[in-house]
C-alpha positions in Angstrom: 23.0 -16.6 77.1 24.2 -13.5 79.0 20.8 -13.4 80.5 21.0 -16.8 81.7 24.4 -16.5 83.2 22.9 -13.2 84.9 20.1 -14.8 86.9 22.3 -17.9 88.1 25.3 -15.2 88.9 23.1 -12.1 89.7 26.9 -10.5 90.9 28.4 -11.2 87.1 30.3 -9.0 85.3 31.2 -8.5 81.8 34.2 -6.6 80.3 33.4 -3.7 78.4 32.4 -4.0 74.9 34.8 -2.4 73.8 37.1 -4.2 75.5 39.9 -6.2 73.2 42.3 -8.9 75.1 46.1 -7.7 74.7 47.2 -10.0 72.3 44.9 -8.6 69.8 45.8 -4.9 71.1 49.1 -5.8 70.6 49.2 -7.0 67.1 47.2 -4.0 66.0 49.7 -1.6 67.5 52.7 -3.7 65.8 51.2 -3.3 63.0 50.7 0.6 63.3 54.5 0.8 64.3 55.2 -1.5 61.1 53.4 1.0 59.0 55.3 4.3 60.6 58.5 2.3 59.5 57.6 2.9 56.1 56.0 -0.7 55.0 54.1 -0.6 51.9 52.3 -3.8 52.0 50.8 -5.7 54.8 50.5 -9.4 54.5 48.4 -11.3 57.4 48.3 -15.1 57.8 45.0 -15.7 59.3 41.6 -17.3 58.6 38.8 -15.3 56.6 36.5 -15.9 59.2 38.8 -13.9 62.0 37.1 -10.9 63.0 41.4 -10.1 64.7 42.9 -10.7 61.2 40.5 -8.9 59.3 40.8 -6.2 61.7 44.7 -6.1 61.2 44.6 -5.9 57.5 41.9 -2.7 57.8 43.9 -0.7 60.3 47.0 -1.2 57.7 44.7 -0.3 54.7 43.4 2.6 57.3 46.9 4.3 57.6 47.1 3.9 53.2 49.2 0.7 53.1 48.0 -2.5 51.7 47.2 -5.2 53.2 45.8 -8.5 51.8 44.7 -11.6 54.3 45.6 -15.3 53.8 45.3 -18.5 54.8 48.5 -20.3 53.3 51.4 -19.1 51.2 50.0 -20.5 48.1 47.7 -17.7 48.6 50.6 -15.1 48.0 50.4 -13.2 44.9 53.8 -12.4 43.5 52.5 -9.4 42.0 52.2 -7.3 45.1 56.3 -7.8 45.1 56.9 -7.4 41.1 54.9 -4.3 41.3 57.1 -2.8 44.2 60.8 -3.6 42.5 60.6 -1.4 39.3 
């Protein structure tokens, strides 16, 4: 596709690869601030399929915190909280 693109736009340019839009930046930071507040588990609402959710729960898990993805509250295992009152 990029090759395409390149011979009908021979001046195109692409963003780094690298490159991540803000938003995601943004969320990954919060959640880097969240963990140096002391969080122990990390809880993201997002699909399975998200390359930027499943990114957010490895930079928690990254830093030693928890993190689990899910797509709906039903998902929620009450465990993760039992296990953190004793």
């Amino acid at each position: 596709m990029i090759d395409a693109l390149r011979k009908r736009f021979p001046k195109l340019t692409t963003p780094p690869k690298d490159d991540i839009c803000y938003a995601t930046q943004n969320r990954q930071d919060a959640v880097k601030a969240l963990v140096n507040e002391g969080i122990d588990l990390l809880l993201v609402v997002g699909s399975q399929n998200s390359s930027n959710s499943l990114r957010l729960c490895e930079v928690a898990q990254a830093l030693g915190v928890e993190a689990h993805l899910i797509d709906r509250a039903a998902e929620i295992d009450e465990a993760c909280f039992t296990r953190r009152i004793k």
